[in-house]
Structure formats: C-alpha cells, structure tokens
KOLPANU-732728 format. One record per residue (C-alpha): residue in three letters; x, y, z. Coordinates in steps of 0.5 Angstrom, whole numbers, padded with zeros to 4 digits, always signed. Layout:
! residues N
ALAXYZ...
This chain:
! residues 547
UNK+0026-0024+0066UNK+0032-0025+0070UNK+0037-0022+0065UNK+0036-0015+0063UNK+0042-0012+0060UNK+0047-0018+0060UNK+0049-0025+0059UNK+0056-0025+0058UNK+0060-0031+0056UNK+0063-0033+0063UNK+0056-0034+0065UNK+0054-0037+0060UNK+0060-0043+0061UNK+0058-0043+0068UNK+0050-0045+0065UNK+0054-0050+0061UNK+0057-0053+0066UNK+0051-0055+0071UNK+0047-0056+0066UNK+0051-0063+0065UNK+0058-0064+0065UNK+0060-0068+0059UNK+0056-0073+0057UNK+0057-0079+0052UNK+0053-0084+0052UNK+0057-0090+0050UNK+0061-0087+0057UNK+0057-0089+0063UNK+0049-0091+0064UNK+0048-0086+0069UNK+0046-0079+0068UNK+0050-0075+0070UNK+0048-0070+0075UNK+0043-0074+0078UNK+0047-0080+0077UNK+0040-0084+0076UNK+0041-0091+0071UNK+0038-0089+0064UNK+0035-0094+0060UNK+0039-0097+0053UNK+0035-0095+0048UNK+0033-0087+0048UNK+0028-0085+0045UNK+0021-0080+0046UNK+0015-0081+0042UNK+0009-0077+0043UNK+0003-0075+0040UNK-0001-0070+0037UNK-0008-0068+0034UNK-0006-0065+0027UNK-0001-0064+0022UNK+0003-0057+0023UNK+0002-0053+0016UNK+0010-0052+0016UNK+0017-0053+0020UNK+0021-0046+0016UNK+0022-0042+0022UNK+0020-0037+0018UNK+0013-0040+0016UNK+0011-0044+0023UNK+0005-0042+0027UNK+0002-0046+0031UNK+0005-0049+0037UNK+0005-0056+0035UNK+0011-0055+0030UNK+0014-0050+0034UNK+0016-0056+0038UNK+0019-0059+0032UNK+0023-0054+0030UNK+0026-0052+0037UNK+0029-0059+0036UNK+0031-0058+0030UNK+0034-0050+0029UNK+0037-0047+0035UNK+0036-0039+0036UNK+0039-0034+0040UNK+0038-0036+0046UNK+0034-0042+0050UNK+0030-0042+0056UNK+0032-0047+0062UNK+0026-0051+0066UNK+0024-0045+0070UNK+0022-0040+0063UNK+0029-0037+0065UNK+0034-0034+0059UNK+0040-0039+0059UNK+0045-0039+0052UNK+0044-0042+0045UNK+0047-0040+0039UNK+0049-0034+0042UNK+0053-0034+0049UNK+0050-0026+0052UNK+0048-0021+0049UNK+0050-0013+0052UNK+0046-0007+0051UNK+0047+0000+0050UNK+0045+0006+0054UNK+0039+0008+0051UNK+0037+0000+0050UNK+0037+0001+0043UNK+0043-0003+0041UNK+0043-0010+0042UNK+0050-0014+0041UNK+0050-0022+0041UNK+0057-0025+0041UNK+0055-0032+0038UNK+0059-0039+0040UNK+0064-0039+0035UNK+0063-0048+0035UNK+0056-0047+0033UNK+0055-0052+0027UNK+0050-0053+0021UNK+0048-0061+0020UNK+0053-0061+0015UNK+0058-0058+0018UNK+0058-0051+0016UNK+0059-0046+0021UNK+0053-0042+0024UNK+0055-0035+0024UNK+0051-0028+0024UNK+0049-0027+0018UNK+0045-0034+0018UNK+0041-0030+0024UNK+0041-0023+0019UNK+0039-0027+0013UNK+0034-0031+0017UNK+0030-0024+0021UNK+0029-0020+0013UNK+0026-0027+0010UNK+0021-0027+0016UNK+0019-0020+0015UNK+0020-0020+0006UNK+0012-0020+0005UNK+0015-0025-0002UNK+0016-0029+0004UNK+0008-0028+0007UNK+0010-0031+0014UNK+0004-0031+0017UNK+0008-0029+0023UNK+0012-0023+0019UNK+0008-0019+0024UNK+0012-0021+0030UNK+0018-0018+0026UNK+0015-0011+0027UNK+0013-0013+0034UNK+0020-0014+0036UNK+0021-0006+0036UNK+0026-0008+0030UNK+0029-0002+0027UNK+0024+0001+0020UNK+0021-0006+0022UNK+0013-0003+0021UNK+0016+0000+0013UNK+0020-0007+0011UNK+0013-0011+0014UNK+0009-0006+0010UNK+0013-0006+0004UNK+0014+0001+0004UNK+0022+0000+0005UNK+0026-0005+0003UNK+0028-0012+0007UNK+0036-0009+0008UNK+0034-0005+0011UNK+0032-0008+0017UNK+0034-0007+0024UNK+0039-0013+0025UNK+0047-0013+0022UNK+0052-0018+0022UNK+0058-0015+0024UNK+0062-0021+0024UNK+0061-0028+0023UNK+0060-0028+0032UNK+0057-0022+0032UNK+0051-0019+0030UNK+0048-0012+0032UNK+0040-0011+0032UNK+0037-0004+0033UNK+0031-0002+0035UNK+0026+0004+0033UNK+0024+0004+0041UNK+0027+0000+0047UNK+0023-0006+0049UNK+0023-0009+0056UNK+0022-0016+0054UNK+0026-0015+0048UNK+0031-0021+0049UNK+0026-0027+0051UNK+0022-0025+0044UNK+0029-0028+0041UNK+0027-0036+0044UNK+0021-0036+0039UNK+0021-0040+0033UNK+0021-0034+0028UNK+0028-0031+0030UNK+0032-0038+0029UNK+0037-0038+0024UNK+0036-0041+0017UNK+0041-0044+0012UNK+0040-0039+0007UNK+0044-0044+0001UNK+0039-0050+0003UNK+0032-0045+0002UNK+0035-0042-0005UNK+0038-0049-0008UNK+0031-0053-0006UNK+0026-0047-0005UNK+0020-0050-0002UNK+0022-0057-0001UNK+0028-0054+0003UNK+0024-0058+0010UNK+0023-0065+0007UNK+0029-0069+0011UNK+0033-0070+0005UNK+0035-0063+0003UNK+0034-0059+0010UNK+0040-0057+0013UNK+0038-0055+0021UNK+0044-0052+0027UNK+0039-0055+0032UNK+0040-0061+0037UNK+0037-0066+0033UNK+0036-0067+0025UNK+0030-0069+0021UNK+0030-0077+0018UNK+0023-0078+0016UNK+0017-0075+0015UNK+0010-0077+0013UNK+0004-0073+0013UNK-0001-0073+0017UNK+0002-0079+0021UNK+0009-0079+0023UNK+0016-0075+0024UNK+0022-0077+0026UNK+0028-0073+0029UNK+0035-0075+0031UNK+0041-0073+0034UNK+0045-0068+0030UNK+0052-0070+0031UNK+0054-0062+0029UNK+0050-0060+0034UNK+0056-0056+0039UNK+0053-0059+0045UNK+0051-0066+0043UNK+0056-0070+0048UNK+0050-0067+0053UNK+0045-0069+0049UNK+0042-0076+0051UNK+0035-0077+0047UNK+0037-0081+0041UNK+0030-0081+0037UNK+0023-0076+0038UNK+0018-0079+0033UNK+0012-0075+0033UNK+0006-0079+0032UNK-0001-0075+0029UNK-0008-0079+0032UNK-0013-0075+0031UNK-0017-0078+0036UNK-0015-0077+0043UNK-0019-0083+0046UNK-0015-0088+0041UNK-0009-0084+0042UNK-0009-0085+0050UNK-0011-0092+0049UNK-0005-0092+0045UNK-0002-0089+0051UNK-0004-0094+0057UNK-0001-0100+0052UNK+0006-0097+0052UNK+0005-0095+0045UNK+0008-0086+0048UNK+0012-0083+0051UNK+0006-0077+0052UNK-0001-0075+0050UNK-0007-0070+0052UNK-0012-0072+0057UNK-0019-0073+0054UNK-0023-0067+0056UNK-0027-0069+0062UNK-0022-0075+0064UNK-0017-0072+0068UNK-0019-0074+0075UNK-0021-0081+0074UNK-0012-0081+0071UNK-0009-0078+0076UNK-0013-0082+0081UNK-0010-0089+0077UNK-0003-0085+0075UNK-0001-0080+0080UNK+0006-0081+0078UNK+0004-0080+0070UNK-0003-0075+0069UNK+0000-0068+0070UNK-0004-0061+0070UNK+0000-0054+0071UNK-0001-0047+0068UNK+0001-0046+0061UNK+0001-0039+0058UNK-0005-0040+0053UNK-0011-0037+0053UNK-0019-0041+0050UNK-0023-0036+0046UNK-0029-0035+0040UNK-0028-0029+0035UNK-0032-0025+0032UNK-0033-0024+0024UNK-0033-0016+0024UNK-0031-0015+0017UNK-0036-0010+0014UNK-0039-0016+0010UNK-0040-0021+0016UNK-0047-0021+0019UNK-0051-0015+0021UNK-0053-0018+0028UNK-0045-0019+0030UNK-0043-0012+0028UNK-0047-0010+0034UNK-0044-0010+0041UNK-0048-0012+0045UNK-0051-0018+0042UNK-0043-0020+0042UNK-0043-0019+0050UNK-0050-0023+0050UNK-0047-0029+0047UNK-0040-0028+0052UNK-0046-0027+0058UNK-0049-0033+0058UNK-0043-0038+0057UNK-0042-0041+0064UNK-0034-0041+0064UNK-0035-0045+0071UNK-0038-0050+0068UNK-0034-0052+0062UNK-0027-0051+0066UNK-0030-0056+0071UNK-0035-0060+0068UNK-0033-0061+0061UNK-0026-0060+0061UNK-0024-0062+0070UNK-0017-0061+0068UNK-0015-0056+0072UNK-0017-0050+0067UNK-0019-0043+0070UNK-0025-0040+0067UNK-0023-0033+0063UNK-0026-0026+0063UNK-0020-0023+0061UNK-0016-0025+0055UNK-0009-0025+0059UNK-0008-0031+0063UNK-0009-0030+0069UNK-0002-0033+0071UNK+0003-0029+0066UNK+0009-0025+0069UNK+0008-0018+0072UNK+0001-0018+0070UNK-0004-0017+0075UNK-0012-0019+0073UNK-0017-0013+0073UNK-0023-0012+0075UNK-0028-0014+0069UNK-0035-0013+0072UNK-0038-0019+0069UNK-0033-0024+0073UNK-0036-0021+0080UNK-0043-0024+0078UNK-0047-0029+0080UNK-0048-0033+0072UNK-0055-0032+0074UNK-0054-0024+0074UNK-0049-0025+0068UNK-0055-0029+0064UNK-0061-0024+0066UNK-0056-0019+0063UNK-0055-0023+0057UNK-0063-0024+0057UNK-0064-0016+0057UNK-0059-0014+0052UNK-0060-0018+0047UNK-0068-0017+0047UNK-0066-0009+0048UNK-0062-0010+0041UNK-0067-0013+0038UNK-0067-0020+0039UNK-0069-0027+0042UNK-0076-0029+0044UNK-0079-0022+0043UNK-0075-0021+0037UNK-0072-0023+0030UNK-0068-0030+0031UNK-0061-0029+0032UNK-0057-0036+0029UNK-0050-0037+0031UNK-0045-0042+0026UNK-0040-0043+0031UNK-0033-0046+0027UNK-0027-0050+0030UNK-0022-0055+0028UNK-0023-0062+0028UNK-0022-0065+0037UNK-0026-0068+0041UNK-0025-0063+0046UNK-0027-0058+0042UNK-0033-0060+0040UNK-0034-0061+0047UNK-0033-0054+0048UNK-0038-0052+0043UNK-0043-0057+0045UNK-0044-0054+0051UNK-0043-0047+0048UNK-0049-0048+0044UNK-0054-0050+0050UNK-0052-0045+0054UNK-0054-0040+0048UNK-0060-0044+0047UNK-0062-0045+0054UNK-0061-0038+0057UNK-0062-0034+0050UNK-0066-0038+0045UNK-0061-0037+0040UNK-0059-0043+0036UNK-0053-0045+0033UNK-0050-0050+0027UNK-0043-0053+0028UNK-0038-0054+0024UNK-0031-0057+0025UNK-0026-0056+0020UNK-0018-0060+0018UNK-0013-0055+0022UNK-0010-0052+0016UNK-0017-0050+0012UNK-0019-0048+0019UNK-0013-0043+0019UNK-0014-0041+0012UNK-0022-0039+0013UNK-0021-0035+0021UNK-0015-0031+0016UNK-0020-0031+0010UNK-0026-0029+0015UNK-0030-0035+0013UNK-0034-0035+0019UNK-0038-0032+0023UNK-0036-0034+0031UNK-0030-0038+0031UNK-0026-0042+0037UNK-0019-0039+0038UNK-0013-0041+0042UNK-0006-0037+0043UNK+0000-0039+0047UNK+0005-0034+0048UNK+0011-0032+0045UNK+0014-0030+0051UNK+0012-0029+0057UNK+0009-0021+0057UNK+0002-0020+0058UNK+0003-0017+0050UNK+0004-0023+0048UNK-0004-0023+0049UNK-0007-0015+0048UNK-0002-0015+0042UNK-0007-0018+0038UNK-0013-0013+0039UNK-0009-0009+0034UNK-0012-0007+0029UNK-0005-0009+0024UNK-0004-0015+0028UNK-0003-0021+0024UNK-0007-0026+0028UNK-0013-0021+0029UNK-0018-0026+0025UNK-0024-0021+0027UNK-0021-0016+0025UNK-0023-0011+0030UNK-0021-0003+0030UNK-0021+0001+0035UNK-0017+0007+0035UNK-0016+0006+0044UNK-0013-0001+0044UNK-0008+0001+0039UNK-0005+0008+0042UNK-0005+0004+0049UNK-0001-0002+0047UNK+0002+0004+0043UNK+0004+0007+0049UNK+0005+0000+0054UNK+0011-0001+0050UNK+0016+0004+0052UNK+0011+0004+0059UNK+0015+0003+0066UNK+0009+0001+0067UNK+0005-0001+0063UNK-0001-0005+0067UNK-0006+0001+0067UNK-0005+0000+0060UNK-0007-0006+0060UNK-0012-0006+0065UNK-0015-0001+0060UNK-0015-0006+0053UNK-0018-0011+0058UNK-0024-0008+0059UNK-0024-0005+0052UNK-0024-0013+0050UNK-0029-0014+0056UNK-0035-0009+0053UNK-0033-0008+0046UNK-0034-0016+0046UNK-0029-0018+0039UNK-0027-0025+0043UNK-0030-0029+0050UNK-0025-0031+0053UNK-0027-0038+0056UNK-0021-0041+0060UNK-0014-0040+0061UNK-0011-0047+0059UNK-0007-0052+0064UNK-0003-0056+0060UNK-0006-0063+0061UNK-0002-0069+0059UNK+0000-0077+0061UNK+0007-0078+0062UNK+0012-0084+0062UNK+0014-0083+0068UNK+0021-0086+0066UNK+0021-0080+0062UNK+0025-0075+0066UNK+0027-0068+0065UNK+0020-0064+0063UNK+0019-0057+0064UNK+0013-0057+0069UNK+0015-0051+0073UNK+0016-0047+0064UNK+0010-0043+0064UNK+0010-0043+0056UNK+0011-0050+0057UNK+0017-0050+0052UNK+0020-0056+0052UNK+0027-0059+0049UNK+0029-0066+0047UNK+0036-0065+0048UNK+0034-0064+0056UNK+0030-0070+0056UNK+0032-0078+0058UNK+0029-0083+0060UNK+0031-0087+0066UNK+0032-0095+0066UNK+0026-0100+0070UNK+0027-0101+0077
C-alpha cells in the first residue's frame, strides 16, 4: 500500500486534478489527457456468465455484482490503474498514534441521485446494516475482519449494532475505531460492503430498493433498466461530484450463459468485453494481438471439502483428501485445459499478492509421478481403491463450459491415477451458492478473489468463524495464527504456517491461481491492466474514434 497514515485534501485535489482536467463531453471530442479523438457515442457493453444474487452493497458477494456496484455507489476510497489508494468519497483519512483511530474527512460536493448530500452518517448507517444479523449479509463477516470496534459481538449478535466501531462525527467526518491496529485497514474500505447506502430509500421500498425505479445511489452512474438473467443497464449519474470527467455515457450488462455464443457475439461487434473460452487463448491472441488480453488477477481456483460432521465418512479423513489433491496434474490443466496464462496452485494464496512470498509446499517440488504414487500409497494406507473399498466422489460446480472442463479433467485424472470414480453436477449460481453454504456437497469448485490485496485475504477464510468457510473446517492452529498475523509486523511466517497447514490438513486443493483472460474492443481505453484485483471503474473508461 502507498499510503499508511494519511491522504489529506491537497493531495487528493492533485490526484483530481491529473486524473483528468474538467472535462465535458459536449465541449471537445478529444480526451483530455491524451488528446486522442473519442467516438460520438460512449458506450460500454460486456458480458457475463450469470446473474448476480444482489446489487445492496450490504448483500453483494460475488464479483460480477461488485462491478456494478462500483458503478453504481461510491465508497471511502477508490483504487487508481495501479491497485493504489486514491480519494472517493472521502478526500484523506489521518490516524492516531496508536493506529486505533480513523478520521475521514469526506467531500462535502458528494451527492446522491436525487440530489441529496452524501454525509458520514450514510457511511455509519451503511457499516451497522452490514454487520446487524437482521440484515443476514453474507459478508457480515467481513465487518468483523476489519478490526472494527465490538465488530465480533455485534456479528454475533451479543452486542447490539450501535455499538459498532464506526461514528459520524459531523456530516464530512466520520470516526472509525478498531479493536487492534490493522495494516492493511484502509484498503479494506474499496470494497463493496463498506460503500454507503441511502438509508430513506431501503426503509420506504425495503427489499425493491435496488430495482431502477426506487434506487438512490451516490456512484458515478445510476441504475436505468434491469432485466433478470439478461440485461442491465447503468447511466451517467449527473449528481455524481466528478461527473464533468466521466466519459462512458451507457454499461449494459449482458448475461450469456455461453461462453462460445458470447465470443461469437464478441467477433460480431455485439461487446465491448467477454471471457475467453477455456482453451482458446492462443489461437485469439495470435489472430487479436491488440484485443485478447491475459495478466494476473488476485483470484484463487479451488475444490472444498464437505467436513461437516454428517458429510461422508471417507472425506473426513485427511489423507483421502490429500490423495485427491495429489493425483490432480495442475500442469495439465493450466496449460492444456485452460492455455491462458493460469498458474498452477499449491497454495491458496496467489502467487502474486503484495508482500506475500510463496512457501515451500512439499508436494509442489514433486515430479506429478511422485505426487501420484504418493496419492496411490495414501489412499490404499486409508483403506481405499484398488485393494480396498471404492471411494466415489460427486464433484459440484456451477453452471460453465470452463468449469466443467476443469472438473472433467479432474475426474480422469482421479480415475486414472487412483480408481476413484466420480458424478458431475453443475448447478445455477444462486443455488450453487445456497448449497456450498448449506453443505449440500461433497466436493465443491471454489473461487476467491480478494478483497484487498493482503494474503489474508485468502488465509482468512480458513477460519473456523469465516463466513465463506463452506467446508467448515476447524483448526485451532490456523485460527491463532491468522489471530496473531494481524497485529504481526511480520506476519509471513504466519502464513507460511497456515499454507502448510492447508497443504497437509488437505480442506481445499488449490488448482491454479487465475489470470484474468478476456477480449477487448480495442477502441476501449482506460482498463486497468496492471490492478492485480482487476477493479475496474466505468467512469475511467472511453472509447476512442476509428482511424
């Protein structure tokens, strides 16, 4: 992170000021930092794979609907090109001594859509909704994580929502204590959760708040229209304090469920932006150099187990789950199956996060012949495969053609190497995330994309109170170190630690840490390429006129 202690309102004006001189549309036809011509009409569609279980800042968990909600609300602080802390909402921050005190001075020409100021007590209002259990956020956990003052009794429900760590002041002030100092504490605020919500509009319209006749949002963009499981569509917000630099008039969001139609679609003019299907990266990028892109994003691919005491016998034991780990050929998948740049996994934090350096994970050394006899020996030693009972495996993902991929290959290499064999089935997004909560699973496919750029982002998860801990597995180890990393100055031996926890305790197999691989308009500029959580803003984006 850039900025440990302060981003006060000079170097906030500054940051303004080079992100674009004031610009409106109807005033020139060249942008104005790079003087390039723009095209007439300004607009950016792209695709994705399924439709988001919600927009409510407080509700959204998924990374498809925190785009749109990045559009849509505007939170503390943004991140620039680089990943790097720059002003939102709030124009700095300073801390106390005891980096147990935050104060945020926010703008005061921050506006909601319908006119009304944005102040503190949007921010106050917005933090205690997310951590009430009445709200059942399913990232209330991540109010705790942030070290927020009685965080872990209000999540509990011991203590009541008032009470939280976070108080606003005055309109353009707002106060947030913490139970301990937290490093990394003011890149957690660019995340969805922490962005304010306008507290008139949820009580008047209670859950049809986010339908684009009611909602009120302080973002760059509003929402026009909304179709389930096809289209939506945001507009330029002309409340929003930074709107004469915005360029992007219109994002429509298209869901295509196939990703071979929607390339299609892609090559036809129809988007702005889609996935590249799995396997097909080299063939684009050798016929669109200029438009099939591939960097590192900070996800990690993975399957859980189902350890819940009523899961079966078999996963309960950890060397059956290591078995499984063992015999799935990660070169294969990254390269063969995938061929997009991936890298394989043998830890759960990606390779590539800030300050993380990778540990040495005895299996990652081995040839994957050694990994498979290995496999072979401890899964015969637990009293399965060829000359013992017959281990089964029902493998859940959602609905993707690259998922599926993912697990077909999965299965023969379980097949092949150890006899196991294995069901298959995919399921919608929204009941494949009701069932991975519910434990309704044996093995499921898992994917997490940090929410800043720390490796706790990942480790965190392995808690046994996490929210997303779907396996729910416990281990009284991994809970005091990721304890202990947070007020650590140093906490890589922590998570060295937890990694080979992970690694031979076997609750998840970290297959690959993603790339993010797409195709994109080339006359679409402004994407973030070099932002390792690849957040990206509309408002940052334009497009420029054919040559």
């Amino acid at each position: 992170m850039t900025l440990t202690r302060k981003l006060m309102a000079s170097t906030a004006t500054a940051l303004i000021l080079t992100a674009g001189t004031a610009y409106a549309q109807s005033e020139t036809a060249t942008h104005p930092e790079t003087g390039e011509a723009l095209a007439a009409t300004q607009a950016f569609t792209y695709r994705v794979l399924d439709e988001s279980p919600s927009i409510d800042p407080g509700l959204v968990e998924d990374v498809d609907g925190s785009e749109i909600v990045r559009d849509l609300f505007e939170g503390l602080m943004n991140q620039d090109a680089l990943g790097q802390l720059v002003p939102g909402v709030a124009t700095g921050y300073e801390v106390s001594d005891d980096n147990l005190v935050y104060t945020f001075t926010l703008r005061d020409d921050a506006r909601w859509s319908n006119g009304d100021p944005v102040t503190a007590a949007d921010f106050e209002y917005a933090w205690k909704r997310a951590a009430d259990p009445a709200t059942a956020s399913p990232y209330q956990w991540y109010m705790e994580l942030m070290s927020l003052e009685n965080g872990s009794d209000v999540v509990s429900g011991d203590t009541d929502p008032s009470e939280l760590g976070v108080t606003a002041v005055d309109d353009t002030t707002l106060e947030v204590r913490l139970s301990e100092p937290l490093p990394y504490f003011p890149q957690m605020v660019t995340h969805a959760t922490t962005f304010p919500v306008h507290q008139a509009t949820i009580e008047e319209f209670g859950d049809d708040w986010t339908r684009p006749e009611n909602m009120v949002s302080n973002g760059a963009y509003v929402l026009t229209e909304w179709v389930s499981q096809e289209r939506l569509v945001r507009s330029r917000n002309d409340q929003y304090w930074d709107n004469d630099n915005t360029i992007i008039d219109t994002v429509t969001r298209l869901v295509i469920p196939d990703e071979n139609v929607a390339l299609t679609r892609y090559l036809a003019g129809e988007l702005d932006m889609t996935d590249v299907p799995a396997g097909q990266f080299p063939r684009l990028s050798e016929e669109y150099p200029d438009q099939a892109v591939s960097v590192p994003e900070a996800c990690s691919y993975y399957f859980m187990f189902n350890l819940r005491d009523d899961a079966p016998e078999a996963f309960q034991n950890a060397d059956v789950r290591q078995a499984l780990s063992l015999a799935i050929n990660r070169d294969v998948i990254v390269e063969n199956v995938l061929a997009g740049g991936q890298e394989p996994a043998y830890t759960f934090t990606h390779w590539a996060t800030a300050g993380f350096e990778t540990p040495d994970i005895p299996m990652a050394g081995m040839t994957q012949d050694e990994r498979n006899a290995m496999a072979q020996e401890l899964l015969g030693n637990a009293g399965y495969g060829p000359d013992g009972e017959p281990l089964t495996v029902n493998l859940v993902y959602n609905t993707s053609e690259a998922h599926a991929a993912v697990a077909v290959a999965v299965s023969q290499m379980w097949k092949q190497t150890l006899g196991v064999e294995t069901s298959l089935s995919n399921q919608e997004w929204q009941t494949f995330l009701e069932a991975r909560s519910n434990g309704d699973f044996e093995v499921a496919r898992g994917g997490w994309c940090a929410d800043y750029n720390e490796a706790s982002t990942f480790l965190d998860l392995m808690q046994s109170g996490s929210g997303y801990n779907d396996s729910k597995f416990v281990n009284e180890e991994v809970d005091e170190l990721l304890s202990e990393a947070k007020t650590a100055e140093n906490p890589q031996a922590n998570y060295d630690r937890v990694e080979e926890i992970i690694a031979e305790e076997t609750p998840i197999i970290p297959i690959y840490h993603y790339a993010s691989v797409f195709m994109l308009n080339d006359d679409l500029k402004g994407w973030p390429y070099e932002n390792f959580e690849q957040n990206w803003y509309s408002r940052e984006l334009y497009v420029t006129a054919d040559e």
